[in-house]
BALOBA-1460 file (C-alpha; in Angstrom, 3 decimals):
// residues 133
<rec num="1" residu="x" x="-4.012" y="21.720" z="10.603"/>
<rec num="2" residu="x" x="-3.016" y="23.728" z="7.163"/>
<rec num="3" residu="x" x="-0.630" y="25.549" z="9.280"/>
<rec num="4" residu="x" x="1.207" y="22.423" z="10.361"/>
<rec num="5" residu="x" x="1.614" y="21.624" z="6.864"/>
<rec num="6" residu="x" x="2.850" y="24.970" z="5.434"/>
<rec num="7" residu="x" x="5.261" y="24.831" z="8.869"/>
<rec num="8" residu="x" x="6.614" y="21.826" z="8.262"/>
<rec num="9" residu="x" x="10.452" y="21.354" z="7.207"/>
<rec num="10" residu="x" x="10.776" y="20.326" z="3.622"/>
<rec num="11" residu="x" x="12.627" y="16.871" z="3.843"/>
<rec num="12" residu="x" x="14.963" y="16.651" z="1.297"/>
<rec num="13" residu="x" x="14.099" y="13.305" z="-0.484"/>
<rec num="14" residu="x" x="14.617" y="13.293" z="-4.118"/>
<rec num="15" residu="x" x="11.639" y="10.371" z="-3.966"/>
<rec num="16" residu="x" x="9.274" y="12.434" z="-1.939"/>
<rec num="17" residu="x" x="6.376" y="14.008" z="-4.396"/>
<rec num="18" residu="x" x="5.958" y="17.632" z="-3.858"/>
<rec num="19" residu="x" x="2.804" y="17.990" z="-2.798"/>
<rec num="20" residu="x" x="0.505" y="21.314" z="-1.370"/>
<rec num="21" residu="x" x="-1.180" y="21.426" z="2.132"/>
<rec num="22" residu="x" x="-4.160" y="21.957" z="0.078"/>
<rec num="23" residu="x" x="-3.734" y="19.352" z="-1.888"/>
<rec num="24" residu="x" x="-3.107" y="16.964" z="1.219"/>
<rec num="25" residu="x" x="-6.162" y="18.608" z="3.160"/>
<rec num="26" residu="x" x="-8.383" y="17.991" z="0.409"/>
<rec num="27" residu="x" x="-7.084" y="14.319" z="-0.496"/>
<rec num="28" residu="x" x="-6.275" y="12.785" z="2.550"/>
<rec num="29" residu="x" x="-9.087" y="10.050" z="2.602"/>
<rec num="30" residu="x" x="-8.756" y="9.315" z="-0.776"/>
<rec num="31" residu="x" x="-4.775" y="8.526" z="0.041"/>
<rec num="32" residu="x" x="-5.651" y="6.447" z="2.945"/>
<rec num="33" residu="x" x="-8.735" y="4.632" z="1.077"/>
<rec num="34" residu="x" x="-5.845" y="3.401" z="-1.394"/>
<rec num="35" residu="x" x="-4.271" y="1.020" z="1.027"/>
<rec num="36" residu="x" x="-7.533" y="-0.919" z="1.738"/>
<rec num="37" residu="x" x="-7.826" y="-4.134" z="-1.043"/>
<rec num="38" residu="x" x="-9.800" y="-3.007" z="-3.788"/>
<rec num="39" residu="x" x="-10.473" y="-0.007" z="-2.721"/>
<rec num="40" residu="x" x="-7.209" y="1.467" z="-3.967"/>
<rec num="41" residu="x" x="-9.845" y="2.161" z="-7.436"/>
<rec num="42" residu="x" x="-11.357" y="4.401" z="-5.286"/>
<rec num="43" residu="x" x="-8.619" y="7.305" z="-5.380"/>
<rec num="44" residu="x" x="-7.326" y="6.437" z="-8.732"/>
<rec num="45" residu="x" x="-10.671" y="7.444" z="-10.691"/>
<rec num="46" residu="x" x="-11.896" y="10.233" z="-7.874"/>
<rec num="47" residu="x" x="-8.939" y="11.902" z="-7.135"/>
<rec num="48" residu="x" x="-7.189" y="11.961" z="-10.687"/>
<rec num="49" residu="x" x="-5.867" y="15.364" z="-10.560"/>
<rec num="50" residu="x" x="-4.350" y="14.823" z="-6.909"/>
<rec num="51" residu="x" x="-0.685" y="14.316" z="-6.823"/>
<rec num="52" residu="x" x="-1.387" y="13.392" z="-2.587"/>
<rec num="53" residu="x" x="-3.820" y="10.583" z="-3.172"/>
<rec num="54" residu="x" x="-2.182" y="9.799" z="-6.939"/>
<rec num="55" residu="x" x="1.034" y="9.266" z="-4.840"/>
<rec num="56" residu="x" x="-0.383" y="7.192" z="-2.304"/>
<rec num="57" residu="x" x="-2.587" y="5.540" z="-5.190"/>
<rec num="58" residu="x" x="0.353" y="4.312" z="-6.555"/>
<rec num="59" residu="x" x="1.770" y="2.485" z="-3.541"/>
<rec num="60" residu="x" x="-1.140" y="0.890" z="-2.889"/>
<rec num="61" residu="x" x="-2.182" y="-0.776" z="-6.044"/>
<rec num="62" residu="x" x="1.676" y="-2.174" z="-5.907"/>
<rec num="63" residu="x" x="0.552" y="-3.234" z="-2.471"/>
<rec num="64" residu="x" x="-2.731" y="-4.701" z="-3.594"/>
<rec num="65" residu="x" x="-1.073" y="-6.645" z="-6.901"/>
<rec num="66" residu="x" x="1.226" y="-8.163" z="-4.602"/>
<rec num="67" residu="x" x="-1.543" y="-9.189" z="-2.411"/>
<rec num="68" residu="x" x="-3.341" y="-10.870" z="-5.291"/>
<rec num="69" residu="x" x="-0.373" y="-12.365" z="-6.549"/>
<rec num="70" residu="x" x="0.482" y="-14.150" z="-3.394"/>
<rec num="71" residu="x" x="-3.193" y="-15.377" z="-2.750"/>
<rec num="72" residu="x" x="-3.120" y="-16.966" z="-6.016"/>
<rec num="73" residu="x" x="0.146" y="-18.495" z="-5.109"/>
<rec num="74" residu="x" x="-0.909" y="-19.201" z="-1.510"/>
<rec num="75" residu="x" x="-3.911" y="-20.933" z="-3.201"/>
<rec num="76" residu="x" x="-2.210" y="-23.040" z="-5.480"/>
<rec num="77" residu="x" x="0.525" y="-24.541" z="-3.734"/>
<rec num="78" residu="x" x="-2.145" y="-25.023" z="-0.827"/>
<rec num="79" residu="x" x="-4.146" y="-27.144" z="-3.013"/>
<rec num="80" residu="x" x="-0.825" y="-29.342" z="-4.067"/>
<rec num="81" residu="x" x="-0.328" y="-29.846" z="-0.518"/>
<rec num="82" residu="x" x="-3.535" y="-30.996" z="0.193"/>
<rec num="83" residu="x" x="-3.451" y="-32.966" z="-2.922"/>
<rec num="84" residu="x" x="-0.331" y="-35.039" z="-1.628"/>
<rec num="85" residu="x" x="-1.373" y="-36.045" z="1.319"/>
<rec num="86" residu="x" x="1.564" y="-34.091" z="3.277"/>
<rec num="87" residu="x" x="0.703" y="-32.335" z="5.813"/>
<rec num="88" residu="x" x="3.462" y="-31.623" z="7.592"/>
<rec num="89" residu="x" x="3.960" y="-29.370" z="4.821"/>
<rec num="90" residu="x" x="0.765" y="-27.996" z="4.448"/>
<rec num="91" residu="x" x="0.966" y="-26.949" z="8.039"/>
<rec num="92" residu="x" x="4.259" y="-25.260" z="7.850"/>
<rec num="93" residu="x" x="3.319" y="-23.575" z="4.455"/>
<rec num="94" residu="x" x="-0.001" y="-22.215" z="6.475"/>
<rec num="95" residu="x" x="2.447" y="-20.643" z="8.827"/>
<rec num="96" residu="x" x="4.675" y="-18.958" z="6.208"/>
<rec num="97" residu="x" x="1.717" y="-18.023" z="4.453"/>
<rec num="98" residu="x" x="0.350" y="-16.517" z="7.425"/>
<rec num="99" residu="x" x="3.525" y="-14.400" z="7.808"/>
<rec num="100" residu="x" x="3.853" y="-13.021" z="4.587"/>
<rec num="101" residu="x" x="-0.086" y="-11.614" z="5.030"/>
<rec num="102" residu="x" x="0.751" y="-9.922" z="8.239"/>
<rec num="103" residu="x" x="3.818" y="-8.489" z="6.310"/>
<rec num="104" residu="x" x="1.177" y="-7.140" z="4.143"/>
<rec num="105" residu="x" x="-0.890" y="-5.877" z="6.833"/>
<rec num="106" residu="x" x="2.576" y="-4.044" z="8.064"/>
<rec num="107" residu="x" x="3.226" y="-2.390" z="4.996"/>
<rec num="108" residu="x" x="-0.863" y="-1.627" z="4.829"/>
<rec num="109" residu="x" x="-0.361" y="-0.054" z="8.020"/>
<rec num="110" residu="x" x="2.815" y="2.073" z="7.321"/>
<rec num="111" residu="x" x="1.111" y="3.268" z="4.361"/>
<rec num="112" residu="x" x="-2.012" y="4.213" z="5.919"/>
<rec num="113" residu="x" x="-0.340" y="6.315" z="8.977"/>
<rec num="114" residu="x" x="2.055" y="8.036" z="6.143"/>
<rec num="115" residu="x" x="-1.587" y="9.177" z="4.274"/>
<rec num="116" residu="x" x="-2.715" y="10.101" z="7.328"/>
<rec num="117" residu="x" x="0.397" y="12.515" z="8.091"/>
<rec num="118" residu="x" x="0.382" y="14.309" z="5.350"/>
<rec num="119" residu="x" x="3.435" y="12.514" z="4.172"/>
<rec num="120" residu="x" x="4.658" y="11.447" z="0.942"/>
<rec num="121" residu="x" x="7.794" y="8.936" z="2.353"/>
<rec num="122" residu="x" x="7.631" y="5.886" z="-0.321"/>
<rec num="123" residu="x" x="6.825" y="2.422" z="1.595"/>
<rec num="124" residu="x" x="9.226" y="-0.232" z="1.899"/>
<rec num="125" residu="x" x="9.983" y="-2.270" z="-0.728"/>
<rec num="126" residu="x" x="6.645" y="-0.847" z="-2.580"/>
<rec num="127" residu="x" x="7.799" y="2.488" z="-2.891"/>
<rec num="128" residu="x" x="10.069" y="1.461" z="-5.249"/>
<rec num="129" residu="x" x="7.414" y="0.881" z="-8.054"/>
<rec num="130" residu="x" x="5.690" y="3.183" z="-10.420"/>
<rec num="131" residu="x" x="3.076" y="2.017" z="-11.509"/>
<rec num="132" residu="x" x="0.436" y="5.108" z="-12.050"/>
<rec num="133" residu="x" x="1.569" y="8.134" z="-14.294"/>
């Protein structure tokens, strides 16, 4: 498997992280750990030296602040639907709401398989955000 890594083709993305095969080898579960929930604390205090998992780290606590955003949303405009009495509304806000978590899932997912190849290719959307030093 360290072979496949040192034989890979550098990809030449100015927002890819240059990262070693040993480094990957070594970190891999901590970089996929950091796109499940909470668990994204995981990598942050165990792998700190890790630029793999610190990269992958990154993109998932943007991942799981969005995710706690949006329940608190989710939960709040649920409860003013309920409230009113208007549940045509409720129901269609249930189905957006529903959406936007498998969106989540998605992204969860693309991270996750990206960890799990070694690569360092931001997310969607996510990416985009530095959050981690």
């Amino acid at each position: 498997m360290a072979e496949e890594l040192e034989n890979k083709p550098a990809e030449n993305n100015a927002a890819q992280t240059e990262v070693t095969p040993e480094d990957v080898q070594n970190n891999k579960v901590f970089a996929i750990l950091a796109y499940f929930g909470i668990l994204v604390l995981v990598p942050i205090f165990a792998a700190k030296e890790s630029k793999f998992a610190r990269f992958h780290a990154n993109q998932g606590l943007g991942l799981f602040i969005c995710e706690v955003a949006w329940s608190i949303i989710s939960y709040i405009i649920t409860a003013l639907l309920i409230h009113s009495w208007s549940f045509g509304l409720l129901t269609m806000w249930s189905l957006i709401s529903w959406l936007v978590w498998i969106g989540f899932l998605v992204f969860a997912i693309i991270g996750i398989v990206n960890a799990a190849q070694g690569s360092t290719k931001p997310m969607p959307i996510f990416g985009k955000f530095k959050i981690l030093k």
